[in-house]
C-alpha positions as CSV (number, residue, x, y, z in Angstrom):
1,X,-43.7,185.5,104.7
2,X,-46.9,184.0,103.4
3,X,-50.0,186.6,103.2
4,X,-53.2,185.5,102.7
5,X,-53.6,187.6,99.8
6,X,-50.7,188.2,97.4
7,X,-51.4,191.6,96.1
8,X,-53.0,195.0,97.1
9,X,-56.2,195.5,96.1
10,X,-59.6,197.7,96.3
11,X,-62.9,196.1,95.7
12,X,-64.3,199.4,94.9
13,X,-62.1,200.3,92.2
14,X,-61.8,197.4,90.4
15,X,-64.5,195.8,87.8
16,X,-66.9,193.0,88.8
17,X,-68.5,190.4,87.1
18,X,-71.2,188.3,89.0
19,X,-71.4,184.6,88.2
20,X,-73.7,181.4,89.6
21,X,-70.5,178.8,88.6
22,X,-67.1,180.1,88.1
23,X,-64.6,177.7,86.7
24,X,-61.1,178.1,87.2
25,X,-59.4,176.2,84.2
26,X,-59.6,174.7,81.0
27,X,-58.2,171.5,80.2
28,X,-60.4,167.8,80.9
29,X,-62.0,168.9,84.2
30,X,-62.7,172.6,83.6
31,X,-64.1,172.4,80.7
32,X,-66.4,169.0,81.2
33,X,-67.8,171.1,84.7
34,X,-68.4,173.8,83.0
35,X,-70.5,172.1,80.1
36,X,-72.4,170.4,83.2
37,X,-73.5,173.3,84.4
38,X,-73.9,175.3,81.4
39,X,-77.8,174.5,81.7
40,X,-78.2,175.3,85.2
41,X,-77.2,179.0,85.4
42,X,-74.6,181.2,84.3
43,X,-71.3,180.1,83.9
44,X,-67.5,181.7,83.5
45,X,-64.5,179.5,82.7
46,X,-60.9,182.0,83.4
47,X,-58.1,180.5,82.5
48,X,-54.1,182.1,82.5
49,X,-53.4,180.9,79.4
50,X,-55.1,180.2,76.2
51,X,-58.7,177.6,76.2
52,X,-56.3,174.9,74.8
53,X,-53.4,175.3,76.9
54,X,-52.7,172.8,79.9
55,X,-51.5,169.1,80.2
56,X,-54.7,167.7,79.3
57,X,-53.5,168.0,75.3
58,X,-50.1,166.3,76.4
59,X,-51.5,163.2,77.7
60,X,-50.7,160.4,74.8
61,X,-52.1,157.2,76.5
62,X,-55.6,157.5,77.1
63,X,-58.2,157.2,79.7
64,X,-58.8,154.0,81.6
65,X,-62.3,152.7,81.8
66,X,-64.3,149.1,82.3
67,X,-65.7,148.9,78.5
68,X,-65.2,145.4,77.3
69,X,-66.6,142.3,77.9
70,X,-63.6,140.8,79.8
71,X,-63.1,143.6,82.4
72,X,-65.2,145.1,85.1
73,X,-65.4,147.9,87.6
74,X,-64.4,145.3,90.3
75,X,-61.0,144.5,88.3
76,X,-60.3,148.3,87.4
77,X,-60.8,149.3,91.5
78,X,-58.6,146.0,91.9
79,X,-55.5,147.4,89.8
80,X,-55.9,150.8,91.1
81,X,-55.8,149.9,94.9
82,X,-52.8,148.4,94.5
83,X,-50.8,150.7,92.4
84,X,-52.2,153.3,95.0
85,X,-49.7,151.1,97.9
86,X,-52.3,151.4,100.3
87,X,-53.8,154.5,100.6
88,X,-56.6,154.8,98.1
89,X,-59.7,155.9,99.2
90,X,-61.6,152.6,98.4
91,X,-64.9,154.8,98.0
92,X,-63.4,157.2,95.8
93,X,-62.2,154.2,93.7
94,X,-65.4,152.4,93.0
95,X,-66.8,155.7,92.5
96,X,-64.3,156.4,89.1
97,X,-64.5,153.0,88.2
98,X,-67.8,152.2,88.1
99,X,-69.4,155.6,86.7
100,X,-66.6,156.3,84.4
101,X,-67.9,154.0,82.0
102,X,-70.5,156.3,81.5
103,X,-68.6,159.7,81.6
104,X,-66.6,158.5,78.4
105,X,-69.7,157.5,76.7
106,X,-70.8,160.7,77.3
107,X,-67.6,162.2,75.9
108,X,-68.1,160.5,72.9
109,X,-71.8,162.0,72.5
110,X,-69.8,165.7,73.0
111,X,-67.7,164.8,70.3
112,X,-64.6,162.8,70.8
113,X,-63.1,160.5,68.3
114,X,-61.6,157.6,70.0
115,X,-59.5,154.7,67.7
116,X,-62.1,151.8,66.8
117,X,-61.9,148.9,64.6
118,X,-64.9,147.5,63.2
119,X,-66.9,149.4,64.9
120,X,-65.6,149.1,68.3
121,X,-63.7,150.9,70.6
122,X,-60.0,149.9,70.6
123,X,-58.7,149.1,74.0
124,X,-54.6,149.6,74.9
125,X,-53.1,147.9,78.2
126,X,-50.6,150.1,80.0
127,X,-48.5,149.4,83.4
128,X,-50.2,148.0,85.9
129,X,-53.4,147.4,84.5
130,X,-54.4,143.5,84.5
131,X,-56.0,143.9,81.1
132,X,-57.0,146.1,78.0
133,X,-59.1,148.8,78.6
134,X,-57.8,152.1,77.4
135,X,-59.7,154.1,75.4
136,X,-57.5,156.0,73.2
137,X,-57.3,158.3,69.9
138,X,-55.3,158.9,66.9
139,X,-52.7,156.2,68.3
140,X,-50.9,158.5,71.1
141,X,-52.8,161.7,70.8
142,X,-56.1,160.7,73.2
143,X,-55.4,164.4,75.3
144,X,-55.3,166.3,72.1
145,X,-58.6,165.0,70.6
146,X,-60.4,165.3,74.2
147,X,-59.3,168.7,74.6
148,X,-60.1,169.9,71.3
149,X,-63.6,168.3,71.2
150,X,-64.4,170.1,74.5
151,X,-63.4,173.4,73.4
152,X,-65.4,173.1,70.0
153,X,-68.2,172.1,71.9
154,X,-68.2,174.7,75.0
155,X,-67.7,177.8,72.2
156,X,-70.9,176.6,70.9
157,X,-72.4,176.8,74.5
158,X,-73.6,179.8,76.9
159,X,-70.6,180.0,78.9
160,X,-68.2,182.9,78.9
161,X,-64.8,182.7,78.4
162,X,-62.0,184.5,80.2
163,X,-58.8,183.9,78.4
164,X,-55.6,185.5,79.3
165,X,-56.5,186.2,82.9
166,X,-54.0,185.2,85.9
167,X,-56.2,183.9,89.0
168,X,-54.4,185.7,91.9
169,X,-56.3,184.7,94.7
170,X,-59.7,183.4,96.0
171,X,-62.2,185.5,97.7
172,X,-63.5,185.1,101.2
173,X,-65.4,186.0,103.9
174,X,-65.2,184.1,106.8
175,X,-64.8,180.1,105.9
176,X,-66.9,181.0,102.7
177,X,-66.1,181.3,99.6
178,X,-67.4,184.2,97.6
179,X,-65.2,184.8,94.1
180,X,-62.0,185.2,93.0
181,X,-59.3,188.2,92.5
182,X,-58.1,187.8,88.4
183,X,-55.3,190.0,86.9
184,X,-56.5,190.6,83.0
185,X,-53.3,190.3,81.4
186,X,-54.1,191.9,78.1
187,X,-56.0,194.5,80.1
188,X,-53.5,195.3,82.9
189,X,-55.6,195.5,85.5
190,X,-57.9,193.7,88.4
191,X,-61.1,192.0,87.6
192,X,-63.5,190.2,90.7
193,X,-65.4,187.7,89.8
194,X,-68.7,187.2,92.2
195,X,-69.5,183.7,92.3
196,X,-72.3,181.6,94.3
197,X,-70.0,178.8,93.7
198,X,-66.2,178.4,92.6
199,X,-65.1,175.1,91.2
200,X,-61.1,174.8,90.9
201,X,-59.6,172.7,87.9
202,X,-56.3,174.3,87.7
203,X,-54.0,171.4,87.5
204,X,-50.9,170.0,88.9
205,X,-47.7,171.8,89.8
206,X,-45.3,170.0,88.1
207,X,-43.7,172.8,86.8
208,X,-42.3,173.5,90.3
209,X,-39.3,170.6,89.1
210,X,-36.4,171.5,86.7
211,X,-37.4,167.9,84.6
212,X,-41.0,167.9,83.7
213,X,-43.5,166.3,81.2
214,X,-45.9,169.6,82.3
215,X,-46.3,172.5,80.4
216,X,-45.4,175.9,81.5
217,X,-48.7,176.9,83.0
218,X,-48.6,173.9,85.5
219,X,-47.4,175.8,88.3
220,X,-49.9,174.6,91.1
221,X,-52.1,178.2,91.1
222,X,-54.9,176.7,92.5
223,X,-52.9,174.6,95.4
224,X,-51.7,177.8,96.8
225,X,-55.0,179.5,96.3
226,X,-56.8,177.4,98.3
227,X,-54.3,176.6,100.9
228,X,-54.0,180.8,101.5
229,X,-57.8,180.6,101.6
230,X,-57.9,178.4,104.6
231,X,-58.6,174.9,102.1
232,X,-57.2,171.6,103.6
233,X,-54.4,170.1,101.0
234,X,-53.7,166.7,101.8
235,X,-50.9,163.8,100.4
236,X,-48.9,166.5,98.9
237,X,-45.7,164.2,99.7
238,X,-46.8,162.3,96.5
239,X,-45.6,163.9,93.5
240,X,-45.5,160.7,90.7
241,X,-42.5,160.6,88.5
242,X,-43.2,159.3,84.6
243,X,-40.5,156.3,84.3
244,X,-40.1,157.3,80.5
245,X,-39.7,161.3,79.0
246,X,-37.4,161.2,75.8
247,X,-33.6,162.0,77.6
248,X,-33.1,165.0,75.5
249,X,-33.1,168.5,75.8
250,X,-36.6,170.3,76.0
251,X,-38.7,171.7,78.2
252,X,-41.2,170.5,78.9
253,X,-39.7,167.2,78.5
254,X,-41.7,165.2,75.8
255,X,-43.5,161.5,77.6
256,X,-43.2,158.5,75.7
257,X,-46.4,156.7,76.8
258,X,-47.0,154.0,79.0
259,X,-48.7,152.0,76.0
260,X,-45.4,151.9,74.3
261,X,-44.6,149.5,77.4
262,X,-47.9,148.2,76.9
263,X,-47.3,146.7,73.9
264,X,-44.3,145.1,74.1
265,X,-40.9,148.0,74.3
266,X,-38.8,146.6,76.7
267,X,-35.9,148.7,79.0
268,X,-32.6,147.8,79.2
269,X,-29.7,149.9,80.4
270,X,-26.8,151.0,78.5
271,X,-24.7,148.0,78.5
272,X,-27.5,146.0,77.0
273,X,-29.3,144.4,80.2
274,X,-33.1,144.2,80.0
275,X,-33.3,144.5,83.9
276,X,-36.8,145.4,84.8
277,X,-37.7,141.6,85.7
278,X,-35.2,142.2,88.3
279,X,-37.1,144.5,90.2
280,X,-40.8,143.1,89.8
281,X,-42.6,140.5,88.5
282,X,-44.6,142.6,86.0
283,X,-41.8,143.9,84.7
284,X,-41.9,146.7,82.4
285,X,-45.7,146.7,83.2
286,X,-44.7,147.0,86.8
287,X,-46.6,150.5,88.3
288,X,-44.5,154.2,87.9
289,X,-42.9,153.8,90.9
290,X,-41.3,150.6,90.5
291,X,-40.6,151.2,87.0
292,X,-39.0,155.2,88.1
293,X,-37.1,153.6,90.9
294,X,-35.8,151.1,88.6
295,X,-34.7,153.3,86.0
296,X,-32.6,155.4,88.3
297,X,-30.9,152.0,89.9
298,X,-29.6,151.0,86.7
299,X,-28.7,154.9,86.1
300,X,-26.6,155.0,89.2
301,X,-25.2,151.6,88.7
302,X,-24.0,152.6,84.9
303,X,-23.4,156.2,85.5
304,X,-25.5,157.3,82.7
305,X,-28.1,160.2,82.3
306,X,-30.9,157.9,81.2
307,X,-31.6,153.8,80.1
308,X,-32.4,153.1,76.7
309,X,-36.9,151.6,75.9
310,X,-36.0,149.1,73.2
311,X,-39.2,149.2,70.5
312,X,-37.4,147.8,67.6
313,X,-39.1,144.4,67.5
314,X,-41.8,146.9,66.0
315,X,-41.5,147.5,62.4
316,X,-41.5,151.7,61.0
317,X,-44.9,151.0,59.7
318,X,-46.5,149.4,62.8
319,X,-44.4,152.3,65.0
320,X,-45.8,155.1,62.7
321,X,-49.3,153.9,63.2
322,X,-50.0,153.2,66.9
323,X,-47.9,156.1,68.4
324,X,-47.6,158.6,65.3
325,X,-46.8,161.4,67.4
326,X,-43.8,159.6,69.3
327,X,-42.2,158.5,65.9
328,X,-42.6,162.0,64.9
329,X,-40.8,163.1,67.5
330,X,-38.3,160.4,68.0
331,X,-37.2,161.2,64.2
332,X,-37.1,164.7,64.9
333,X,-34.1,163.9,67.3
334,X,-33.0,161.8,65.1
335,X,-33.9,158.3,66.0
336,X,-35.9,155.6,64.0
337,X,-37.4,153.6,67.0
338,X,-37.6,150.7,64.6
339,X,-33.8,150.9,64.4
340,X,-32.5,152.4,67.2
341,X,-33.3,152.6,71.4
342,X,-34.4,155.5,72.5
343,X,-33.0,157.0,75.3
344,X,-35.1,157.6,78.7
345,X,-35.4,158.9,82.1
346,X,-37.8,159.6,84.8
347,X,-39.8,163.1,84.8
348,X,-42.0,165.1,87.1
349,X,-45.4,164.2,85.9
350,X,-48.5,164.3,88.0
351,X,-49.5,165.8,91.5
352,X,-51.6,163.0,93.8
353,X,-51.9,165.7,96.4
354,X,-53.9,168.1,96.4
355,X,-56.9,170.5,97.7
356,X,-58.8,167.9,100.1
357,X,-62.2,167.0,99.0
358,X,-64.9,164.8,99.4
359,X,-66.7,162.7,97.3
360,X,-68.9,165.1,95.3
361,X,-66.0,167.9,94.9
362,X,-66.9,169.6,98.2
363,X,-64.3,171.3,100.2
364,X,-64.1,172.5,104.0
365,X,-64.7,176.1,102.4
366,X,-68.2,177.1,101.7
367,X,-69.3,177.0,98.1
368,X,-65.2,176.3,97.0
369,X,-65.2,173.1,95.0
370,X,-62.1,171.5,93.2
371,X,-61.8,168.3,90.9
372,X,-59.2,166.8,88.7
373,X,-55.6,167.3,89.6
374,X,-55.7,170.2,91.7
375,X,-57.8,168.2,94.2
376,X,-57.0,165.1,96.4
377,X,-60.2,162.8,96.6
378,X,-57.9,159.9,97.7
379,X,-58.7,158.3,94.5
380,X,-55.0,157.5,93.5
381,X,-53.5,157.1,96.7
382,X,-49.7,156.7,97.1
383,X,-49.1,156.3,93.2
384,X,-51.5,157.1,90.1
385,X,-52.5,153.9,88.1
386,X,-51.7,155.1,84.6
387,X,-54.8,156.8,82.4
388,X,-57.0,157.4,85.8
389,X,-56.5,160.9,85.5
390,X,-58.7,162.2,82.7
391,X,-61.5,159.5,83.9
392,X,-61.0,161.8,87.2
393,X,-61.6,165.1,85.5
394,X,-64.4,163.2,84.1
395,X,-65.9,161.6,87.0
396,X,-65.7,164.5,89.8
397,X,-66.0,167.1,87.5
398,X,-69.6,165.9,86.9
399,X,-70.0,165.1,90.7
400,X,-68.8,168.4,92.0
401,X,-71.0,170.2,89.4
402,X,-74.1,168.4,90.9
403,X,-73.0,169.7,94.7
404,X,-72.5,172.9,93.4
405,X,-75.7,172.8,91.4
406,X,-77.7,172.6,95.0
407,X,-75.3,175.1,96.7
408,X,-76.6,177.5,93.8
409,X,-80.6,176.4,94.6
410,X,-79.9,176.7,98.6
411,X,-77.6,179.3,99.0
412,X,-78.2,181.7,96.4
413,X,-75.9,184.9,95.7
414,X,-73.3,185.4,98.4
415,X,-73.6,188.6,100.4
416,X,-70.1,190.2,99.8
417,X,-68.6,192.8,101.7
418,X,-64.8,193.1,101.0
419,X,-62.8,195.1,102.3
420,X,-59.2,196.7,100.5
421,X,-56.4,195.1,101.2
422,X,-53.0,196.3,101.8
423,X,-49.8,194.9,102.5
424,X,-47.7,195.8,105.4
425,X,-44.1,195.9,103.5
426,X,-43.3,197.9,99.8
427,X,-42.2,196.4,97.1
428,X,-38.6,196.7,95.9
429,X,-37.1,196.6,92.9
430,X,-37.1,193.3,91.0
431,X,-33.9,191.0,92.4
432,X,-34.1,187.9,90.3
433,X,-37.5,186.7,89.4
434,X,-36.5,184.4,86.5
435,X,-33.0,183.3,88.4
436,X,-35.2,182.5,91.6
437,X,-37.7,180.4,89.6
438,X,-34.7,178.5,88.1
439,X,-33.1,177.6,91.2
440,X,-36.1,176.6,93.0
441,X,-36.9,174.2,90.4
442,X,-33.3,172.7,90.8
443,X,-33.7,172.6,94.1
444,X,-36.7,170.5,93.8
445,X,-35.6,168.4,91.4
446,X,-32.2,167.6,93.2
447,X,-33.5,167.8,96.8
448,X,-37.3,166.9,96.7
449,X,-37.3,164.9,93.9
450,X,-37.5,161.3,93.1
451,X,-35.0,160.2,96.1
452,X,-35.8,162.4,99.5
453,X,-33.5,162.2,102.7
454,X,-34.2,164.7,105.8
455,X,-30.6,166.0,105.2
456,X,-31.7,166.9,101.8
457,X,-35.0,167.9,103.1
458,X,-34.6,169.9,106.1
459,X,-31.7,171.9,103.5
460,X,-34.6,172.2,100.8
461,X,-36.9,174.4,103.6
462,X,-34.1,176.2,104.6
463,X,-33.3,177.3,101.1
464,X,-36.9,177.9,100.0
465,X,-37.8,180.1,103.3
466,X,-34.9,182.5,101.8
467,X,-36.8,182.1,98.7
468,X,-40.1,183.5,100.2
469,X,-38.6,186.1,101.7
470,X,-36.9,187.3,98.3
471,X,-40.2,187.0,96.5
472,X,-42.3,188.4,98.8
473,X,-40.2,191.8,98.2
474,X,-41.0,192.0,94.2
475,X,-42.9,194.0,92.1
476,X,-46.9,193.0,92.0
477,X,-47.5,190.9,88.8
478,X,-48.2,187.5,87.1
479,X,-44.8,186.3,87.0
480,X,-44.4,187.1,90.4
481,X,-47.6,185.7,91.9
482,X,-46.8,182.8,89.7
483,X,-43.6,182.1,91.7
484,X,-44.9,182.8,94.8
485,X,-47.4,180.1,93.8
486,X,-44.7,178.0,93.6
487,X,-42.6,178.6,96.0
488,X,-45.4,177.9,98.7
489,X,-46.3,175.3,97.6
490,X,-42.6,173.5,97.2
491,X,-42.5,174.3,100.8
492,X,-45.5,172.2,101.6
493,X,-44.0,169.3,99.5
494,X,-40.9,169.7,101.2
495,X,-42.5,169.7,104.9
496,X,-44.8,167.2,104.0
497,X,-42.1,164.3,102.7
498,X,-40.1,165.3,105.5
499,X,-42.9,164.3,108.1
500,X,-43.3,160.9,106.2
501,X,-40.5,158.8,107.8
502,X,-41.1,156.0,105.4
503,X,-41.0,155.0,101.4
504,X,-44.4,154.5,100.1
505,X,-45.6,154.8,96.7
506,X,-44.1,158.0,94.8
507,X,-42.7,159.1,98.1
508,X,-39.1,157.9,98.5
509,X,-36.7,158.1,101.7
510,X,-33.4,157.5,101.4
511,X,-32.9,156.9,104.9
512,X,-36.6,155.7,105.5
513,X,-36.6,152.7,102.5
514,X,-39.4,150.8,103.8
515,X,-43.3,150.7,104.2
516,X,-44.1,151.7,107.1
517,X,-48.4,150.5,107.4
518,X,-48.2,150.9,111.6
519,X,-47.6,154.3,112.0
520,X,-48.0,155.8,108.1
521,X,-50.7,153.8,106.4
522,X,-52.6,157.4,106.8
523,X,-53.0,160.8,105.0
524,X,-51.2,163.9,105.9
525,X,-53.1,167.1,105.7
526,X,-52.2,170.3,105.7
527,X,-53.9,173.8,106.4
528,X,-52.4,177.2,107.0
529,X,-52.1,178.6,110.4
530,X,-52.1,182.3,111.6
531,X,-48.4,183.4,110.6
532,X,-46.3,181.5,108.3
533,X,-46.9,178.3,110.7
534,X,-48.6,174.7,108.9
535,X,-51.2,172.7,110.8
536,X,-50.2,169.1,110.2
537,X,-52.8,166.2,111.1
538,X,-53.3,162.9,110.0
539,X,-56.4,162.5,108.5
540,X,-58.5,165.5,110.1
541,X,-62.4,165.2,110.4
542,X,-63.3,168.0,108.1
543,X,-67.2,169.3,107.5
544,X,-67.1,170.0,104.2
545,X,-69.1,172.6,102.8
């Protein structure tokens, strides 16, 4: 059902391209690695979309990082162990907290232009955070101004970029990792890519849910890449829900930031109760979770499609100056959030799982690296402590570029000897590659979504093994490898949060409500096994590479 390639192909036909780093994306982590190692051999950076395209440009917050007086790395690991419920890796943590100081430093040196006053650095507070201390720009457009200064700065640097070219599948030989298999889709045809070291930064997969902050390219590529390839993927139960996208209809589903929360909006539901201090003591600063949970209690309870952020204590001018882009956008819909509440609901957001690494980007798979969202350092645990996640692309991104650095001293060029590959079954005809994506996204959103429950579950893997089988019939190309991306991977999430017999974190059983820290305060790795079967273990020993 699952092959460990997805496609037919011939090594000897098709065009290759010989590297020292490969990158595989382009928002904050690809393209910071890639800059990293732009001075220490050659370097390629593929990407399926367009440079620009990805969710780092959709992130409105900011990035979260010890720079003023009052705050330290010691308070920033504090917050994020706790909003992680339990299953941070503590020396992940005081790794991002206490060089990502640094890293944005250093971001500002490449170029980006982050909100001061007088000239310092102006700090935001969002949920769960005990102080100020994110670093944003242009009010609510931090992702947009990160992303573009890294693409001015990498066109003006020797790396080579492969726009428009679909990452089908890694390349190995043995438990090595030797290149990767690209479609060019402007080209039509196969491309290898020879590497002495591959670093993943593809992203989340939060497209794989019907309601969605992600844009369209977030499908979880490099996930099923790497779990095909023989990677570990670990905590992939953990899929955090943003409490707040605008309730209105668009895909993706536009965020209104945590900072709005942050300074002062308030949530009430829609008969007018402010009822977030009756679910924690921080309130509306209370971490996702909570605040998610919260939101769909008081949807339930009302029998609305959303609760309503109140913002008007704010006047138009204040509104229009710290979050520009949301009162844009609010207007656009026709609301003035000076005037009126606006209307929210929880939203697939970000992926905590991932491909297992360790601490400098390293995976169990020779000379395969991943940082950012694709991976799982065990950094943010059960739930992501809001504006970590570009400080992680930051962070590991330079840390797995200094691993793979040495790899590219020590190892040198991988000896490659690939052999064609060809499947066992034809393809058929197309039978619904559009109406398959859509219902597997409903089905995760209904059945795997914010509330799980083994009857929903157990019905989800049922549904999705039909899926595979369907997909694994239709004709060889992007959109199909694309939902075969997906629909592996939303059967990982599935089996995953159906092991989990408790509610921790993002992960949410029904009929499992409570922590359980006796037999589940632990990871959950994954890894594939010879067939369509899944190696489960909790917390393996892995030698990484």
């Amino acid at each position: 059902m699952f092959s460990r390639y997805l496609t037919n192909f011939d090594p000897a036909t098709s065009e290759t391209r010989t590297y020292d780093f490969l990158v595989v994306g382009s928002g904050i982590a690809g393209l910071w690695s890639a800059l990293e190692a732009a001075d220490h051999g050659t370097v390629a950076v593929v990407t399926k979309g367009p440079l620009e395209e990805g969710s780092t440009k959709y992130a409105q917050g900011g990035i979260a990082a010890a720079l003023c007086p009052q705050d330290s790395p010691a308070l920033h690991l504090q917050d994020t162990m706790v909003a992680g419920a339990g299953l941070c890796n503590q020396e992940a943590v005081s790794i991002l907290v206490t060089e990502g100081p640094t890293r944005v430093r250093e971001l500002v040196k490449r170029g980006a232009q982050f909100d001061e006053e007088n000239g310092q650095l102006i700090l935001a507070r969002e949920g769960a955070h005990g102080i100020r201390r994110i670093v944003r720009a242009k009010g609510d457009q931090t992702g947009k101004e990160v992303e573009r200064a890294l693409v001015e700065d990498i066109r003006h640097n020797p790396v080579d970029l492969y726009e428009g070219y679909f990452a089908v599948d890694l390349l190995t030989q043995g438990e090595e990792c030797v290149g990767m298999l690209t479609w060019s889709i402007a080209e039509q045809r196969f491309v290898l890519f020879i590497a002495s070291t591959t670093l993943l930064a593809t992203g989340g997969a939060g497209q794989l849910f019907k309601v969605t902050t992600n844009p369209a390219v977030v499908t979880g590529d490099g996930m099923a890449m790497a779990y095909r390839a023989g990677a570990w993927l670990q905590d992939m139960e953990f899929m955090q829900f943003h409490p707040t996208a605008l309730a209105k209809d668009a895909s993706p589903k536009f965020l209104i930031s945590e900072a709005v929360r942050g300074e002062g909006a308030r949530l009430v539901n829609t008969i007018g109760h402010r009822f977030m201090p009756d679910y924690h003591p921080d309130a509306e600063l209370a971490p996702r979770d909570v605040v998610s949970r919260s939101i769909v209690a008081e949807m339930q309870k009302t029998g609305s499609p959303h609760v309503l952020l109140d913002l008007t204590s704010h006047s138009r001018e204040s509104i229009q100056g710290r979050f520009p882009t949301i009162f844009q956008t609010c207007c656009d819909y026709g609301i003035d959030p000076s005037d009126e509440l606006i209307p929210v609901s929880p939203a697939a957001h970000y992926t905590m799982g991932g491909v297992r690494t360790g601490l400098n980007g390293e995976t169990n798979l020779k000379r395969l690296y991943a940082c950012g969202e694709v991976a799982c350092t065990g950094v943010h645990g059960a739930n992501r402590l809001a504006s970590n996640s570009l400080l992680e692309g930051l962070v590991f991104g330079s840390r797995s570029v200094k691993a793979a650095r040495r790899a590219v001293k020590h190892l040198g060029a991988p000896q490659v000897a690939l052999s064609p590959v060809r499947r066992l079954r034809p393809y058929q005809e197309d039978v619904g590659c559009v109406e398959t994506r859509r219902t597997l996204r409903n089905l995760m959103w209904s059945q795997v979504g914010l509330l799980r429950s083994e009857e929903a579950l157990v019905g989800a893997l049922d549904q999705i093994d039909r899926m595979a089988e369907v997909v694994h019939q239709l004709p060889a190309r992007p959109e199909t490898w694309e939902l075969a991306n997906m629909v592996l991977l939303s059967r990982l999430i599935a089996f995953a949060a159906l092991v989990r017999t408790e509610s921790r974190g993002a992960h949410q059983r029904e009929d499992f409500p409570k922590v359980d820290d006796v037999h589940w305060k632990k990871h959950a790795a994954l890894h594939r096994r010879t067939g369509d079967g899944v190696t489960i273990e909790d917390d393996p020993e892995i030698s990484f590479a």
